[in-house]
TIVEXPA-323900 format. One line per 8 residues: for each residue x, y, z of N, C-alpha, C, O. Coordinates in steps of 0.1 Angstrom, whole numbers. Atoms other than C-alpha are relative to their C-alpha. Layout:
<sites>
X:Y:Z:X:Y:Z:X:Y:Z:X:Y:Z | ...;
</sites>
This chain:
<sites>
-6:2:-13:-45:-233:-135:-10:4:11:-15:15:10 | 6:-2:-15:-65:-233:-101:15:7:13:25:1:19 | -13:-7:-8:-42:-205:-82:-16:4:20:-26:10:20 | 5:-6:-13:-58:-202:-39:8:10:5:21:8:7 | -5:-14:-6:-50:-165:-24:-2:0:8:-12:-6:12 | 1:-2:-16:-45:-158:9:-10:14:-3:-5:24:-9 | 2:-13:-1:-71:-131:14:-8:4:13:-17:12:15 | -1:-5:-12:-69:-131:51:0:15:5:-3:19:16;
-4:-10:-11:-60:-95:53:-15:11:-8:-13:23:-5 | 7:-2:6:-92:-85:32:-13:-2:10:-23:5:8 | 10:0:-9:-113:-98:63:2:14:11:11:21:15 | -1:-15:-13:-128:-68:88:2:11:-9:-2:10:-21 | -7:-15:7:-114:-33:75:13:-2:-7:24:-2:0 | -5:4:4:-95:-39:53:10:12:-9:5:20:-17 | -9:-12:2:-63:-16:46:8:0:-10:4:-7:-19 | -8:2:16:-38:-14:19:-1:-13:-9:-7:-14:-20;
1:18:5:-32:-55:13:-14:-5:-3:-15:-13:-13 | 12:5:0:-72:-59:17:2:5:-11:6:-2:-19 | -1:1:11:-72:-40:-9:7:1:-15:4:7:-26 | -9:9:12:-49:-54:-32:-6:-12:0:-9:-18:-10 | 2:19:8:-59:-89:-27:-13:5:-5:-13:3:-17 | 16:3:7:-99:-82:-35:4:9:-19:0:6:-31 | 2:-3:14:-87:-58:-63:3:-10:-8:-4:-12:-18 | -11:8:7:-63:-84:-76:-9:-12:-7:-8:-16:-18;
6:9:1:-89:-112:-72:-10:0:-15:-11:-8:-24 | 12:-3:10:-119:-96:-93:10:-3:-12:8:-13:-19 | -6:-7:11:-93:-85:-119:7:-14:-7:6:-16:-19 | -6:13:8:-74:-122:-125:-18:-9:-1:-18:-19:-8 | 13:10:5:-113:-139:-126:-1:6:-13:0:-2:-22 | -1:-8:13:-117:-110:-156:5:-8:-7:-1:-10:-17 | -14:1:11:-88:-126:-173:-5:-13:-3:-5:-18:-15 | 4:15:8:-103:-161:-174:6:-11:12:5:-23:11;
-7:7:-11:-82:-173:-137:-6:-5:8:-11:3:15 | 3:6:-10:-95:-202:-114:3:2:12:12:-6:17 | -7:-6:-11:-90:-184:-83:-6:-1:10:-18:1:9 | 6:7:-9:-96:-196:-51:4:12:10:16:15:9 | -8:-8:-7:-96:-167:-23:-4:-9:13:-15:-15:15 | 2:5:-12:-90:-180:13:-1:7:11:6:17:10 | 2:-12:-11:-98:-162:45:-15:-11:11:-23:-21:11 | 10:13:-14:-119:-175:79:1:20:9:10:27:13;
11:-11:-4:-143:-145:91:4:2:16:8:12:22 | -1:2:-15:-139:-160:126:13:5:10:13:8:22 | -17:-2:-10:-98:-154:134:0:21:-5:-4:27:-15 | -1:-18:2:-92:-112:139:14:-1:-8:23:-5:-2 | -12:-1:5:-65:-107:111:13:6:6:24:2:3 | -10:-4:-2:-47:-81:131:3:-3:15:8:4:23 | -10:8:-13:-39:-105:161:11:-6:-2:12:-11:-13 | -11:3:8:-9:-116:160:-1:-17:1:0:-25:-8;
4:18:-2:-17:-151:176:-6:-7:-11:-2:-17:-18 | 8:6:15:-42:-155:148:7:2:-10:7:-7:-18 | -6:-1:15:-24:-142:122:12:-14:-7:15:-20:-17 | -16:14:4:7:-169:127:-12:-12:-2:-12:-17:-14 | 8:7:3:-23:-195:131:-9:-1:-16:-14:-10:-23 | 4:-1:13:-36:-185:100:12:-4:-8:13:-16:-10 | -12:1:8:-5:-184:78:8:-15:5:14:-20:-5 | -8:13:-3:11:-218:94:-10:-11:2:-4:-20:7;
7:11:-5:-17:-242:100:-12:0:-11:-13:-8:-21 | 12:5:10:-53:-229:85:3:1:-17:0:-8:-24 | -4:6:13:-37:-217:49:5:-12:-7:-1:-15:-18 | -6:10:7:-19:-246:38:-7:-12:2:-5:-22:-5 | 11:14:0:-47:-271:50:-13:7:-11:-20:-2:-16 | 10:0:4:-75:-251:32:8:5:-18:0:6:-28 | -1:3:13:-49:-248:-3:2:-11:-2:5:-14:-13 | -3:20:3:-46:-285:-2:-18:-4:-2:-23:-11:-11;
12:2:4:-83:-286:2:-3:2:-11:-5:-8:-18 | 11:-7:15:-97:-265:-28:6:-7:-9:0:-6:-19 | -6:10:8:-73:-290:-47:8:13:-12:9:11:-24 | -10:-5:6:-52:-258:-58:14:-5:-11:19:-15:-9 | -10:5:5:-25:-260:-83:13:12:6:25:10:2 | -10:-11:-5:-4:-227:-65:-7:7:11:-19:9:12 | 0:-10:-15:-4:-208:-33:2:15:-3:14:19:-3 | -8:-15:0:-2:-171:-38:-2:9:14:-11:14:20;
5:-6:-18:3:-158:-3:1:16:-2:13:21:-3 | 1:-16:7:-5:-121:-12:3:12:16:3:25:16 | -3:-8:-11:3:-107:23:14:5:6:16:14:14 | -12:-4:-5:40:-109:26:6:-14:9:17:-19:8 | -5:10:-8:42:-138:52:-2:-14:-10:-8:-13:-21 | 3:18:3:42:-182:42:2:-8:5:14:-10:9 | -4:11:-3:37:-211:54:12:-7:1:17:-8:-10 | -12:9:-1:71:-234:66:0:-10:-12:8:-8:-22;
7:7:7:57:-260:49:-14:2:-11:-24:10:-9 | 7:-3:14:39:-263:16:-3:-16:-9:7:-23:-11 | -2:10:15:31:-291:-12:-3:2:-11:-3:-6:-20 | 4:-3:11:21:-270:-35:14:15:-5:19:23:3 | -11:-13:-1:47:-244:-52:-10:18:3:-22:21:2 | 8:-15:-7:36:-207:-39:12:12:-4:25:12:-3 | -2:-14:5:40:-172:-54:0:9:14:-9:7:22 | 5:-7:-8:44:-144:-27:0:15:-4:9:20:-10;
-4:-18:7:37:-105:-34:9:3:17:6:0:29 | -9:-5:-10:66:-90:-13:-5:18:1:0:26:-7 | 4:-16:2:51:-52:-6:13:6:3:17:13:-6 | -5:-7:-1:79:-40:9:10:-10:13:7:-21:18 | -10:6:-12:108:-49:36:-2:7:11:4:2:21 | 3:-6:-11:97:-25:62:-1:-1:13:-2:8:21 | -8:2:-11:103:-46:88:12:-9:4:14:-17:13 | -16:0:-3:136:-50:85:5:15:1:14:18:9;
-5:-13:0:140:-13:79:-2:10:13:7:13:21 | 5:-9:-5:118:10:98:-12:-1:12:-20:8:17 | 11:6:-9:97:-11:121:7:2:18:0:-3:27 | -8:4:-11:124:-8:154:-15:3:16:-16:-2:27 | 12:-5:-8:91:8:172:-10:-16:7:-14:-16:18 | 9:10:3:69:-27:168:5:-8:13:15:-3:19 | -6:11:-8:74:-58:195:9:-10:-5:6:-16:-15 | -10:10:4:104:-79:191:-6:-14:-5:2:-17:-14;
1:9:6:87:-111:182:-15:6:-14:-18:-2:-23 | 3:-2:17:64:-92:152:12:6:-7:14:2:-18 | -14:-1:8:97:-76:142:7:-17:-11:10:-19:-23 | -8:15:4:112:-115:138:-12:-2:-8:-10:-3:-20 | 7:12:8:81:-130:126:-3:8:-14:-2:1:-24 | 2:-3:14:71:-105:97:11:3:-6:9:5:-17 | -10:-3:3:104:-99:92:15:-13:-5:15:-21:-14 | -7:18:8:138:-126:91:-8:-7:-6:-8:-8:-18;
5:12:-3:114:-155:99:-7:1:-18:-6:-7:-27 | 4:4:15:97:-145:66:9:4:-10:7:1:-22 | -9:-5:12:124:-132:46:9:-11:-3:16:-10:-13 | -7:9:0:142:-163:52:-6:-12:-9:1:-20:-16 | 9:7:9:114:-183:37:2:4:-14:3:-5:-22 | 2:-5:16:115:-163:4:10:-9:-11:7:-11:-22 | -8:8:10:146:-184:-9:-4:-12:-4:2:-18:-13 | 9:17:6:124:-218:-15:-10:5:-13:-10:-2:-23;
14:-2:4:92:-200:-33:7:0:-14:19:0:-15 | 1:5:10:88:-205:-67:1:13:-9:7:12:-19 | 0:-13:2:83:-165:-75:-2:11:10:-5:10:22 | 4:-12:-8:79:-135:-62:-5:14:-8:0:15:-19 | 1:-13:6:64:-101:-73:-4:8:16:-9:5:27 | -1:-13:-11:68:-68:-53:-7:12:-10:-6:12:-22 | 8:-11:0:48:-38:-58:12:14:-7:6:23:-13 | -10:-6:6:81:-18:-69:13:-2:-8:18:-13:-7;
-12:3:5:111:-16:-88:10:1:18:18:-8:21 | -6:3:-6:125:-5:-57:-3:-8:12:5:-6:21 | 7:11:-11:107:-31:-31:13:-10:-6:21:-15:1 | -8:13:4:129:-56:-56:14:7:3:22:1:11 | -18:-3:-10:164:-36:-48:-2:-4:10:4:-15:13 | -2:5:-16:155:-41:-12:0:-12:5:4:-16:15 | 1:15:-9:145:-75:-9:16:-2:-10:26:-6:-3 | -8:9:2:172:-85:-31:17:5:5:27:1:0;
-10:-9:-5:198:-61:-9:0:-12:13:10:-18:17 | -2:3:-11:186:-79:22:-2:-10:3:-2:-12:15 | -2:10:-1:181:-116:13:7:-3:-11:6:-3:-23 | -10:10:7:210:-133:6:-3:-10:-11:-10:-19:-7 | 3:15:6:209:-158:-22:-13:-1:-3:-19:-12:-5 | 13:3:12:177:-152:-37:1:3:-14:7:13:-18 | 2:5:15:171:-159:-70:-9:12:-11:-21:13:-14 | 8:-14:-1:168:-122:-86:-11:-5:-19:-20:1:-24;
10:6:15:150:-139:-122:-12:-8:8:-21:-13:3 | 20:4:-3:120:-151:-99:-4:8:6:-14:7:13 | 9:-10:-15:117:-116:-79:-8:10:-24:-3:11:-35 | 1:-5:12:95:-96:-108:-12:11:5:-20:10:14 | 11:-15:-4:74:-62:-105:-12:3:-7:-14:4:-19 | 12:3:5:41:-62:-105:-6:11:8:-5:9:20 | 3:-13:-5:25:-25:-97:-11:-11:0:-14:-22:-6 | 16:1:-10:-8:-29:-76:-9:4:-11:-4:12:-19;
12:-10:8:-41:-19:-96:-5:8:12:-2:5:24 | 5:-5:-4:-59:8:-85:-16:0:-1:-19:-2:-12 | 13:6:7:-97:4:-85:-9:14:-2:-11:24:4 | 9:-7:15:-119:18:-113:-3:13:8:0:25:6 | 8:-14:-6:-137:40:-89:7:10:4:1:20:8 | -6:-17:-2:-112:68:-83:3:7:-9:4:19:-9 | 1:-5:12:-105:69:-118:-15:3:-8:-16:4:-20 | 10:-4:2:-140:76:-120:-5:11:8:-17:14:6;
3:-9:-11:-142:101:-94:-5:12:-11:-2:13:-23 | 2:-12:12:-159:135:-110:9:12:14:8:12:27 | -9:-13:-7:-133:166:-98:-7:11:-3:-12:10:-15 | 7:-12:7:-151:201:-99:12:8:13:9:17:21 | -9:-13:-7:-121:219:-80:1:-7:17:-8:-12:24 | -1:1:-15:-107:213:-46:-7:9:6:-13:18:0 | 9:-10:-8:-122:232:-13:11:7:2:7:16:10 | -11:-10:-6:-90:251:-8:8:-1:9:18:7:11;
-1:0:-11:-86:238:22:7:-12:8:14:-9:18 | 1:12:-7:-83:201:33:12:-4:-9:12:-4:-21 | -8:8:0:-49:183:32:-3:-14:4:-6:-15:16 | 6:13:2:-57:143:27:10:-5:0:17:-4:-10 | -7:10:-2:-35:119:41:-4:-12:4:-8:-12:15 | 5:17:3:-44:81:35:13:-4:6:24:1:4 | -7:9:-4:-28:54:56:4:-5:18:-2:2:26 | 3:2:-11:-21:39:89:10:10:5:21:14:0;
-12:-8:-3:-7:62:112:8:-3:12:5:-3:24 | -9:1:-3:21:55:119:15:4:0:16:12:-10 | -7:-10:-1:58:67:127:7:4:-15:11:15:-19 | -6:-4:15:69:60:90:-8:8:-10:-6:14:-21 | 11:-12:12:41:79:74:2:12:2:-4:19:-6 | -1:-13:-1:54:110:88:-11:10:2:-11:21:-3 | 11:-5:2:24:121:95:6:20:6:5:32:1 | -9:-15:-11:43:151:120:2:9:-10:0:21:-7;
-8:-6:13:57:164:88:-12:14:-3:-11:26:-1 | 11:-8:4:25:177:75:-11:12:11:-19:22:9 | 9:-10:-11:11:192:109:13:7:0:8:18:0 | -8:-10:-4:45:211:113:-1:10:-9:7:20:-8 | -1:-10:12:33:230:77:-13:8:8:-16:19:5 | 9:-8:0:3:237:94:-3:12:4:-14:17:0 | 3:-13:-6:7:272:112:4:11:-13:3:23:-14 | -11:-12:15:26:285:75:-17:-4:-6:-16:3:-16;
8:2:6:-6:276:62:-19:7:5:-29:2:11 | 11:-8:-8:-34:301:68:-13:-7:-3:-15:-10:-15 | 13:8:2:-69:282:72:-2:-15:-8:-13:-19:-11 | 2:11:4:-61:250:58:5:-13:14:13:-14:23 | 3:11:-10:-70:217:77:9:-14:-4:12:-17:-15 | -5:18:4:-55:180:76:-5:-10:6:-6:-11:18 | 9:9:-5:-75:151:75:7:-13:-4:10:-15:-15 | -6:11:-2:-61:119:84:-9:-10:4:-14:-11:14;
5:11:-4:-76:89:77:7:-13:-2:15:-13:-12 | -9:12:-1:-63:50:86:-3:-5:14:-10:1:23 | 0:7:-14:-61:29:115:13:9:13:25:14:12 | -11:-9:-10:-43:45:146:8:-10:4:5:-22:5 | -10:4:-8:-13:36:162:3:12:15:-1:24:15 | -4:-11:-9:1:53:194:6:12:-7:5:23:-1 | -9:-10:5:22:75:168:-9:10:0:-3:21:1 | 14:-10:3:-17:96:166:7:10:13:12:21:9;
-1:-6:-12:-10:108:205:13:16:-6:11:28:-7 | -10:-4:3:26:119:194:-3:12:-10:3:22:-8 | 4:-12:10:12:144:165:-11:13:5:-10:25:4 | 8:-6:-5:-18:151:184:6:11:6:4:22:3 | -6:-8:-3:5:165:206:8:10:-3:10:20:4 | -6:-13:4:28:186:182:-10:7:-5:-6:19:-7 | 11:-11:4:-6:201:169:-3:7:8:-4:18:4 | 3:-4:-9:-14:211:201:10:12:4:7:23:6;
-11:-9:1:20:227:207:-1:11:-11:4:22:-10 | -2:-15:10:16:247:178:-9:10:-4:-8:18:-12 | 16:-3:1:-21:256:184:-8:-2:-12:-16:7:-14 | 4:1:10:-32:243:153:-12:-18:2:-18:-25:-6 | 12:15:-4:-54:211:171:-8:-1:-3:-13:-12:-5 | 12:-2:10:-83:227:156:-3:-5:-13:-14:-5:-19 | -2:1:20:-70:217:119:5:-10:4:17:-7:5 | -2:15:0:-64:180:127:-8:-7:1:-8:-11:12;
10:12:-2:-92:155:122:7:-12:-3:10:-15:-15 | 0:16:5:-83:119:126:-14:-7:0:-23:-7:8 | 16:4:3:-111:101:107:0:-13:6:-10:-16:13 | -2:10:-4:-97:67:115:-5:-7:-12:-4:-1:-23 | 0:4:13:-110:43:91:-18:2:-5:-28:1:2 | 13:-4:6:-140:53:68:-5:-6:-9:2:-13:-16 | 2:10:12:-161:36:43:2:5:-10:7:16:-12 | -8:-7:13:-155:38:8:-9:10:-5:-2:16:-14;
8:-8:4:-183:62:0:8:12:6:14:19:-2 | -9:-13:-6:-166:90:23:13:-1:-3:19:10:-3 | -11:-4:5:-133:81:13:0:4:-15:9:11:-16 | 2:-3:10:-141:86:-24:-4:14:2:5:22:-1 | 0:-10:-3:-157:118:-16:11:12:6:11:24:3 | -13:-4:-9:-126:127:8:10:7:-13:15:18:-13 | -7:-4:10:-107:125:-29:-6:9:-9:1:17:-16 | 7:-9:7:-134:143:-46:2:15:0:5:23:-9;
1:-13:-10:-135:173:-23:13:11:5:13:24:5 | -6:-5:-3:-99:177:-10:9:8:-6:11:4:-18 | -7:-2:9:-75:199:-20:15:-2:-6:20:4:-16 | -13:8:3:-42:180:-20:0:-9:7:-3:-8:18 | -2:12:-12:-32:141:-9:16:8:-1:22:15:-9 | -12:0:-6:-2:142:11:12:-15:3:10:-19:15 | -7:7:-6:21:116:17:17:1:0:26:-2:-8 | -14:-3:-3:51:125:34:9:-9:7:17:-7:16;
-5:17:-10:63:86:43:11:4:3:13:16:3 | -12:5:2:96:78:47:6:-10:-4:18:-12:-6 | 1:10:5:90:48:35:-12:-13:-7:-20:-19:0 | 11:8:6:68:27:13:1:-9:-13:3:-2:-22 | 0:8:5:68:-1:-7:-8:4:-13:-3:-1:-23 | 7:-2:15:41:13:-35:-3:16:4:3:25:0 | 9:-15:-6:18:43:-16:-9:1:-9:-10:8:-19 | 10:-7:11:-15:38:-28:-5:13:0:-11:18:-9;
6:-14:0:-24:70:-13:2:8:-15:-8:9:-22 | -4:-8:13:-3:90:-43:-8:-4:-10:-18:3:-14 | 6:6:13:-14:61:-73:-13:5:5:-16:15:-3 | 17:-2:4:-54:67:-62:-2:13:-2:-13:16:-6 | 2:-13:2:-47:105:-62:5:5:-10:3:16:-15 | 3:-11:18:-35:110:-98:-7:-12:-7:-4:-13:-18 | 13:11:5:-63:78:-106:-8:13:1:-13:18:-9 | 13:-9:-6:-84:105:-92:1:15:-9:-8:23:-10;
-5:-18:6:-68:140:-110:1:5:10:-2:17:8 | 0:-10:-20:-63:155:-69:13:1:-7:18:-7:-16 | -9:-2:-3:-34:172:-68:10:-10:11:4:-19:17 | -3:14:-8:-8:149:-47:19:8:3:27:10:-6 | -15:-5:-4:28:164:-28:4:-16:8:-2:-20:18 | -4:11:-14:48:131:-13:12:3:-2:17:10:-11 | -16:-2:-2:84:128:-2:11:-7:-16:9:-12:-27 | -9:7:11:114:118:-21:5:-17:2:12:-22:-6;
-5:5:-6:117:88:1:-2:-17:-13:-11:-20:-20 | 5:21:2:120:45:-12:-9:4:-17:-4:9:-27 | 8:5:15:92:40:-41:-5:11:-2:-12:11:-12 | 12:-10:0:74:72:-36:3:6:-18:-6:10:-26 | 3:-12:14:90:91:-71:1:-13:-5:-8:-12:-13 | 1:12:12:93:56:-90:-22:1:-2:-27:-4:-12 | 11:4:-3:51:58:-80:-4:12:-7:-12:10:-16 | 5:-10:9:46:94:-94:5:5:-8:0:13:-15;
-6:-3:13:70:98:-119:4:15:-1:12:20:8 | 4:-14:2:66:136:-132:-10:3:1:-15:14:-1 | 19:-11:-1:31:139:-124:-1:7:14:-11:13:16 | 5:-7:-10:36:153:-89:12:2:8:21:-7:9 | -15:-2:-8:64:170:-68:1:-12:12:-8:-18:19 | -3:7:-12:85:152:-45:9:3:5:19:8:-2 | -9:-11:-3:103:165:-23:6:-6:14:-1:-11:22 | -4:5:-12:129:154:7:-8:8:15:-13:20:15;
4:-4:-13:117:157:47:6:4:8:2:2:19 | -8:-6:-9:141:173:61:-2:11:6:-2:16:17 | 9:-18:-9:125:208:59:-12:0:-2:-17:-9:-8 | 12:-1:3:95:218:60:-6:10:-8:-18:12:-9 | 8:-11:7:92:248:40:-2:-2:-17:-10:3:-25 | 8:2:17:93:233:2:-12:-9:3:-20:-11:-7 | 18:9:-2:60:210:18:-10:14:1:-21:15:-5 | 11:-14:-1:45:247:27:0:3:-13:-11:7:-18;
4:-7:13:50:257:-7:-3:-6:-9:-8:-1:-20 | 5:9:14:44:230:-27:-21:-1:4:-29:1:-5 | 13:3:-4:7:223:-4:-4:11:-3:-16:10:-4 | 13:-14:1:-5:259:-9:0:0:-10:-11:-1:-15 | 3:2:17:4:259:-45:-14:-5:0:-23:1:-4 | 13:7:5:-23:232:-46:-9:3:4:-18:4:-4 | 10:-5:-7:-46:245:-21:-6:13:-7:-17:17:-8 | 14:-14:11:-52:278:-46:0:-5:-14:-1:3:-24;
4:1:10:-56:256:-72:13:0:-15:11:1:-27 | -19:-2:3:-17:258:-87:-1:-11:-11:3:-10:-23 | -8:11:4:-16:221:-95:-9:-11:-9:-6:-21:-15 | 10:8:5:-50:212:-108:1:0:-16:-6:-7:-23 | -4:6:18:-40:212:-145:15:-14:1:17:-26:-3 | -11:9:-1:-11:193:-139:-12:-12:1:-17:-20:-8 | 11:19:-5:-36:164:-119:-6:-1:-12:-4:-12:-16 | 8:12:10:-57:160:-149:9:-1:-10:9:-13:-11;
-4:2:7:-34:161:-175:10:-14:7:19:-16:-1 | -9:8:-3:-15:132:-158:-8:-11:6:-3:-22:10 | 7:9:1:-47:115:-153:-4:-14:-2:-6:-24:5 | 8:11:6:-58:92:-178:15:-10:-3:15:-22:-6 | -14:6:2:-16:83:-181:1:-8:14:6:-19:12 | 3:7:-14:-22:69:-143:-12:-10:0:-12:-20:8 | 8:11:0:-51:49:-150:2:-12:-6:-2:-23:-3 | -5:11:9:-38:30:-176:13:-8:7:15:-20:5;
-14:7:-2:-2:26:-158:-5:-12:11:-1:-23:11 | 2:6:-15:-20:13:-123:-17:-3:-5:-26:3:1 | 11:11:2:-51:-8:-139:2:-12:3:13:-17:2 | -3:11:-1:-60:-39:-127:0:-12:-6:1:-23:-2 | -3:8:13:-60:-54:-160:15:-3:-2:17:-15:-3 | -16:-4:6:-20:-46:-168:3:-9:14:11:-19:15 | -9:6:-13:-13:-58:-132:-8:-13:4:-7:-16:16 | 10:14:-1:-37:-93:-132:10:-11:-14:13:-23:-14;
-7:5:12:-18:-100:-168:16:-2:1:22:-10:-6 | -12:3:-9:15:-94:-147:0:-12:6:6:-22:2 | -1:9:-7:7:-114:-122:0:-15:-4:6:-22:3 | 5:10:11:-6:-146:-149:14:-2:0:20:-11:5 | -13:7:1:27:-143:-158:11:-2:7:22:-6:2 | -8:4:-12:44:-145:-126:-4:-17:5:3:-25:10 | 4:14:-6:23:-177:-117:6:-9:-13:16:-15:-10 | -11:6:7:35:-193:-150:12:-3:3:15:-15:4;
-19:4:-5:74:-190:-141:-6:-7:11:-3:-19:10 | -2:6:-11:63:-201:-109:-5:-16:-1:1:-24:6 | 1:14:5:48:-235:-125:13:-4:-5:18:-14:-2 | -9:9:8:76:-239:-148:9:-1:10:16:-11:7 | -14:-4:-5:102:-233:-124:-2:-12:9:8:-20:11 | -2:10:-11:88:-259:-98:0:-16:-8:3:-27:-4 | -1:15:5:84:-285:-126:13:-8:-8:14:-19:-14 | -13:6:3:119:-286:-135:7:-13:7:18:-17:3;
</sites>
């Protein structure tokens, strides 16, 4: 089969989805897959103008080009129209949930507008067991034998990371910041936390100001670096070095922050929230956001070193669950149903 990927969101800096589609890509060529990725250098992915232009006009003229036999739109959004059957990975419903912050017409468009499409496609895979309760909670009349779970890979290099001990010090939160990441959470542990720092890297949103400012309130503005986004050499190191990831979402569809931090052996505290304990299982506390004082006690634990048997021992059980072999051999078999189903 000749399968074309949308890997629009792979162009520029490229943040969670980027990397998913490039891991996804390498990983189904591995397998023996004719895979066509699509993307145009020229349109800014995160405009919104371009992005609808992309997804409604240039995708579906450049999978008809490459003479595709399937569409996998790996971003979440699809085309109206199509002539080819099309797979989409659903990350998460998040804006239907937790987006009320966003402008009313990206609310509609990443949101209904696409969720309303999902009942034509041919399959679907989501990134969780619970991404598929949600979508199939919040679109009517879809067809739950084509929604199917297909965990993200993690790539090789964090399970190659070498650990020689955290610094004691550095709390590591991966992701955009924004208001569902909670980022607030983790600066409100910081005054219970004598000499430890938190380093936030991702793309900003206004939500940064809002934190900036409770750090400031609490005089702890000193112990907040936003890195913003970094290359992969300093974020590898970032995992190498720190002494616990954090992610205290509220909401998330997979969270590769957690998967690349027990890929990695780091210690790793996230909430109780959505997919976060389907994502770490027993390898790492999780804990609700309501208070703040089991986050103070769980992050110092790790900060003196508490939790670093646990991380490797739950290691090499993480590499194998979130490879992008196991999840390319998924996906294979997601595009399959999605042939048979449209040639009935």
């Amino acid at each position: 089969m000749r399968v074309a990927i949308d890997a629009q969101l792979a162009v520029g800096t490229a943040t969670g989805i980027g990397e998913y589609v490039n891991g996804l890509v390498v990983a189904l060529q591995a397998e023996g897959i004719d895979i066509v990725p699509l993307f145009e250098p020229k349109l800014d992915p995160w405009r919104f103008d371009r992005r609808v232009y992309w997804d409604q006009v240039l995708l579906p003229q450049r999978a008809r080009a490459c003479g595709a036999d399937l569409l996998h739109c790996a971003s979440g959004t699809v085309p109206v129209t199509s002539t080819m059957p099309i797979v989409a990975t659903v990350h998460d419903v998040a804006w239907l949930r937790v987006q009320e912050h966003a402008r009313p017409y990206a609310r509609y468009y990443f949101g209904r507008f696409a969720t309303d499409r999902y009942r034509r496609l041919a399959a679907i895979a989501v990134d969780s067991a619970f991404s598929r309760s949600e979508l199939l909670e919040m679109v009517e009349g879809l067809s739950a034998d084509r929604v199917r779970v297909v965990y993200p890979g993690v790539a090789a290099d964090f399970g190659a990371i070498e650990r020689r001990g955290g610094d004691g010090r550095t709390i590591l939160v991966v992701g955009t910041v924004e208001r569902r990441k909670n980022l607030e959470l983790i600066v409100r542990c910081l005054p219970f936390l004598e000499n430890a720092r938190v380093v936030s890297v991702g793309p900003h949103t206004p939500y940064r100001d809002e934190c900036a400012a409770i750090a400031r309130d609490l005089g702890v503005e000193d112990r907040l670096e936003f890195c913003g986004y970094v290359d992969r050499e300093r974020l590898l190191q970032l995992y190498a070095t720190c002494g616990v990831v954090a992610m205290p979402s509220r909401y998330e569809g997979f969270g590769y922050g957690v998967a690349q931090a027990l890929c990695a052996g780091v210690p790793c505290v996230s909430s109780d929230c959505s997919s976060l304990p389907e994502i770490v299982q027993n390898d790492a506390p999780a804990l609700p956001i309501e208070h703040v004082q089991p986050w103070v006690e769980a992050l110092n634990a790790a900060l003196r070193g508490e939790a670093d048997s646990r991380a490797r021992a739950a290691r090499s059980g993480a590499v194998e669950r979130f490879s992008w072999k196991r999840s390319a051999q998924a996906m294979i078999e997601t595009y399959e149903l999605a042939l048979a189903a449209s040639s009935r």
